[in-house]
N, C-alpha and C positions, 0 to 999 in steps of 0.2 A: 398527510401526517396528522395524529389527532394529537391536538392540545390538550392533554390529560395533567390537571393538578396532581402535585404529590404523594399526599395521603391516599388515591386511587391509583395509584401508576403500579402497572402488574409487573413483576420483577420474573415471574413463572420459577422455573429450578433454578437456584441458585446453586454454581457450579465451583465457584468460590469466592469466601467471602462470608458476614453476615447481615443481616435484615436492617439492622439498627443502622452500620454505619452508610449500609446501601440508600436509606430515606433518608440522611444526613447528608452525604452527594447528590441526590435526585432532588431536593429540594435547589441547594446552589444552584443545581443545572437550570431548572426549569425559571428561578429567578433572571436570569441571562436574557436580554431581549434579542431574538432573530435579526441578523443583521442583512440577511440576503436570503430569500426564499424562492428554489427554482423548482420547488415542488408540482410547479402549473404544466410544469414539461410532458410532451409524450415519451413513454418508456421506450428506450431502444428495441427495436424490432425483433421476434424471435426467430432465430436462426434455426431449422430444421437439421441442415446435411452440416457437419464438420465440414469447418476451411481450414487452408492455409495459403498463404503465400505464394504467387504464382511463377516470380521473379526472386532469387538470390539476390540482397543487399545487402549494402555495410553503413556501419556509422561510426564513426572515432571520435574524440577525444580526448585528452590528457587525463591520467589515471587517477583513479579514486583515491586510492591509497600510493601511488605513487607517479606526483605528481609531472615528473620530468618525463615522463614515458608517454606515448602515444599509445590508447588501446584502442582496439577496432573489435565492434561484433559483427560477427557475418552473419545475417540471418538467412536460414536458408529452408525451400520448402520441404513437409513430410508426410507420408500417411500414418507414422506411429504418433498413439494418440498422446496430445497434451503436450506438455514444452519441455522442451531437453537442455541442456548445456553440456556442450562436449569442450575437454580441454584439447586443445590439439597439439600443447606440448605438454601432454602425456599421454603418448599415445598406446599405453597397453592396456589404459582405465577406460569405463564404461561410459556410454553420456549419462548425466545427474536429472532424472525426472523431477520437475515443477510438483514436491510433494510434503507436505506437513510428514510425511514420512521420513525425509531426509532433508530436515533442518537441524543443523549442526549445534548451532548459538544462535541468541539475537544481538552478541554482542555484549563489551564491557566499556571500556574505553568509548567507541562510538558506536551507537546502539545502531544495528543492523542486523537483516535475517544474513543467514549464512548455510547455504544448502551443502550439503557432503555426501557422496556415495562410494563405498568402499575404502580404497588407499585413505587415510586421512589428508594425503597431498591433494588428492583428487576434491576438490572443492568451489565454489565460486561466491564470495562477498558481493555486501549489499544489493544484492537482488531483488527487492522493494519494488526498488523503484523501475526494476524492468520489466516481470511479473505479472504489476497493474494492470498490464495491457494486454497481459493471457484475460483475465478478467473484467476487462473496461471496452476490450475494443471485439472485432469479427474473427478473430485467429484464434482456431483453437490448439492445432496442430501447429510446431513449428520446433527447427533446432538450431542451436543458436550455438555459432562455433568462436570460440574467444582463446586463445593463447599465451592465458594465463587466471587468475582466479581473481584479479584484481579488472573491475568495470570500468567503462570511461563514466567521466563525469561530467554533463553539459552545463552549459551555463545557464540556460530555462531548466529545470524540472528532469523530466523526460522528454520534453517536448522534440528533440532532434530524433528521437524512438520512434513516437508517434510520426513523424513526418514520410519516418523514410519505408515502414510499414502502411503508410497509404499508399507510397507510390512506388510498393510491391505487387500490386497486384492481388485478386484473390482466384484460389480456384476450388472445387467439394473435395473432399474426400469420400471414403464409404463409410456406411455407416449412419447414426442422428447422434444429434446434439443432446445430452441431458442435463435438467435444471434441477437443481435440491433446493431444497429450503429446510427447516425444522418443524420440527413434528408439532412444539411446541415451545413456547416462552421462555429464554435461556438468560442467564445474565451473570454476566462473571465480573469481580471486581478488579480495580486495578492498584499498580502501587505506590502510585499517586493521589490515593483515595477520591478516585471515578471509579467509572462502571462501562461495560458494553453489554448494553441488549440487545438480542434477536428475536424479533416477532415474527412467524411463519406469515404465509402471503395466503389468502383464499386458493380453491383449488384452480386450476388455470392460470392465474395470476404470475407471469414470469420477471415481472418489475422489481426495481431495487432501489427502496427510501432510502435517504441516509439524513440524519440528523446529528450531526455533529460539531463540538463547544470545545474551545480551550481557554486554558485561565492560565496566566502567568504572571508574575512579578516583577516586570520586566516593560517593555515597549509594545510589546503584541499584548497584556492584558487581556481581557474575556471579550471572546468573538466567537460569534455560535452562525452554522448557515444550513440550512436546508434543502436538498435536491432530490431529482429525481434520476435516479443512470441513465444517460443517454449521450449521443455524440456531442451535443455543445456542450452538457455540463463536464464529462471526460474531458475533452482538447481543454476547455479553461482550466480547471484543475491540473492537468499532466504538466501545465508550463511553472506551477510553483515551486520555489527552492526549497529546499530544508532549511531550516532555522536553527541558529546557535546562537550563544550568549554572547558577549564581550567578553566578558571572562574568559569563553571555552576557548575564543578564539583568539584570546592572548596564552594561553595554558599551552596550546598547540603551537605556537608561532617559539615559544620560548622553554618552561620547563617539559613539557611534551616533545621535546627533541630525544630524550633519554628513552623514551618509552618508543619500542618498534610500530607497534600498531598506531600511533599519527606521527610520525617522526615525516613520512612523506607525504601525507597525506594533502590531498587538491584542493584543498575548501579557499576560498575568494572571495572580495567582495562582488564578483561576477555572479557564482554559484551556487553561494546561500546568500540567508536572510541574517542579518547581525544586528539583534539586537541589544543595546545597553537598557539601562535602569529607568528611563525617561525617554527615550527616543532611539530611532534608529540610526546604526552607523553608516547603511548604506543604504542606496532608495526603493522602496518597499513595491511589491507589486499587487494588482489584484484590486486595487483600489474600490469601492462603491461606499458611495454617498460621504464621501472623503476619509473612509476610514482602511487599512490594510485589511484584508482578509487570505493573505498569502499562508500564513501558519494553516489556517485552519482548511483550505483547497488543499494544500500539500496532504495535509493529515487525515484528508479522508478519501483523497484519490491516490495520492502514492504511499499510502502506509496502510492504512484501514482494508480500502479495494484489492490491496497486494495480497493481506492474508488469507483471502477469498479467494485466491488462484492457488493457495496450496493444497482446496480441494479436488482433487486430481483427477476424479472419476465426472467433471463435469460443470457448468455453470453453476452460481449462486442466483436467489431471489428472496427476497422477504424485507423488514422493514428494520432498517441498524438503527439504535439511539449509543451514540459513542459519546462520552465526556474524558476528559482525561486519559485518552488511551493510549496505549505504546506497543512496540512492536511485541515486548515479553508477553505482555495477554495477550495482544491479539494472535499468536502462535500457542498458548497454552487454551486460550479460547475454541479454537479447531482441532487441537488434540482431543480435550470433552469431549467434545461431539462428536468425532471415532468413537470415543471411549464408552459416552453410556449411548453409542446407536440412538443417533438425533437426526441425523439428515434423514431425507427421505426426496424421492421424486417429486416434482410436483407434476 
């Protein structure tokens, strides 16, 4: 990762957003000191022949959005390319292809991607965090049967995802693997006044930096880490919660009863990270050199990594600088890149 001061740090196209307030954020960012650097990593190996899963598993839960329910996903193997979600109580709808083509919303209430193909019923919530691991882990091909649009919700991260996907099995399909990156220098702002940059990777080059910072007001304050993609930094990363406030998490227990979309919703002090204004309510994970870096693994392995799996035609590679990102950019971030013809092969 190079240490590039402000006044030089190349923004390349600027996809939305302008210059001024972008070196107004880039400065904050790079003020931030590293708090974990696993940048020394070797880059996950590159996969030639498309896999999948060689063994059907399951994994359950108590549901995302409704917590007294048991969800279970079946993961099951496929030759059709890239990741599905089939509803299997509806069964005259199509499976939902893993695609920045058929993301619905990122969410109002509780911000999450939300993929839809056809029926408007036909849908499935917070996919995020399942996703990742089209994009993090050896699976390229896979269908994933759940009956109903609502996820379970673990109590690590993803980490029961991960587990039960390793001890699936793998096997080829036909076919290679293809890896995109950008053509060139991309940076879109966000609405939180950050930014997400993408730097294309040299040619061959199928690795993926990530440099990513959050800042909040709160108990997680500014934590910034930097990795390399590969199997140890993926598994650590996959096990962090999502974070919410005190606040969010009284809002939801009480006048969020009225509202449908968290009236059931599963959030615990098991499942997230809660924190108040001065400290946390419940105990933080992630730890290094005594300080949490839970926030910021979560936000760049199951949020950041996740929008990289709505490229559909293939891996990602190149070098992220992410500060303040949310799922709205990072989903309007990958439409761009459709849009003005960015990816390209590496």
């Amino acid at each position: 990762m190079t240490g590039i001061v402000a006044r030089d740090f190349d923004f390349g196209s600027i996809l939305d957003g302008n210059r001024d307030d972008l070196e107004r954020s880039h400065q904050e960012f790079v003020a931030l000191p590293v708090d974990q650097d696993w940048t020394g990593g070797v880059p996950a190996p590159r996969i030639v022949a498309p896999r999948t899963i060689a063994n059907a598993i399951e994994a359950s839960a108590p549901g995302t959005f409704s917590k007294n329910q048991i969800r279970t996903l079946r993961l099951e193997p496929t030759d059709r390319s890239g990741w599905w979600f089939d509803r299997t109580d509806l069964p005259e709808s199509q499976p939902i292809k893993c695609s920045v083509r058929n993301v619905w919303t990122t969410g109002k209430v509780v911000s999450n991607i939300v993929l839809r193909s056809g029926s408007r019923h036909n849908y499935a919530r917070l996919v995020e965090h399942i996703i990742a691991l089209k994009a993090g882990m050896d699976v390229d091909n896979l269908m994933i049967r759940m009956n109903s649009g609502d996820p379970p919700l673990f109590d690590a991260g993803s980490d029961g995802l991960v587990k039960a996907l390793k001890s699936a099995g793998r096997k080829e399909c036909p076919g290679r693997v293809k890896t995109f990156t950008v053509k060139e220098t991309v940076t879109i702002m966000t609405p939180h006044h950050g930014f997400t940059t993408i730097e294309p990777n040299e040619p061959g080059d199928v690795s993926l930096k990530i440099d990513c910072a959050r800042e909040f007001p709160n108990a997680i304050g500014k934590q910034r880490i930097r990795f390399v993609l590969n199997e140890q930094s993926f598994d650590y990363g996959a096990s962090a919660r999502t974070n919410a406030t005190f606040r969010q998490k009284l809002f939801i227990e009480t006048i969020g009863k009225v509202f449908a979309d968290v009236r059931n919703i599963g959030y615990n002090r098991k499942n997230i990270l809660i924190a108040a204004k001065s400290r946390y309510v419940n105990t933080p994970t992630h730890i290094h050199e005594g300080k949490s870096l839970e926030a910021s693994w979560h936000r760049a392995i199951l949020d950041l990594i996740a929008a990289l799996a709505l490229i559909e035609e293939g891996r990602f590679a190149g070098t992220i600088t992410d500060y303040k990102g949310s799922h709205f950019a990072d989903v309007e971030l990958v439409k761009l890149l459709y849009a003005n013809d960015l990816l390209v092969e590496v």
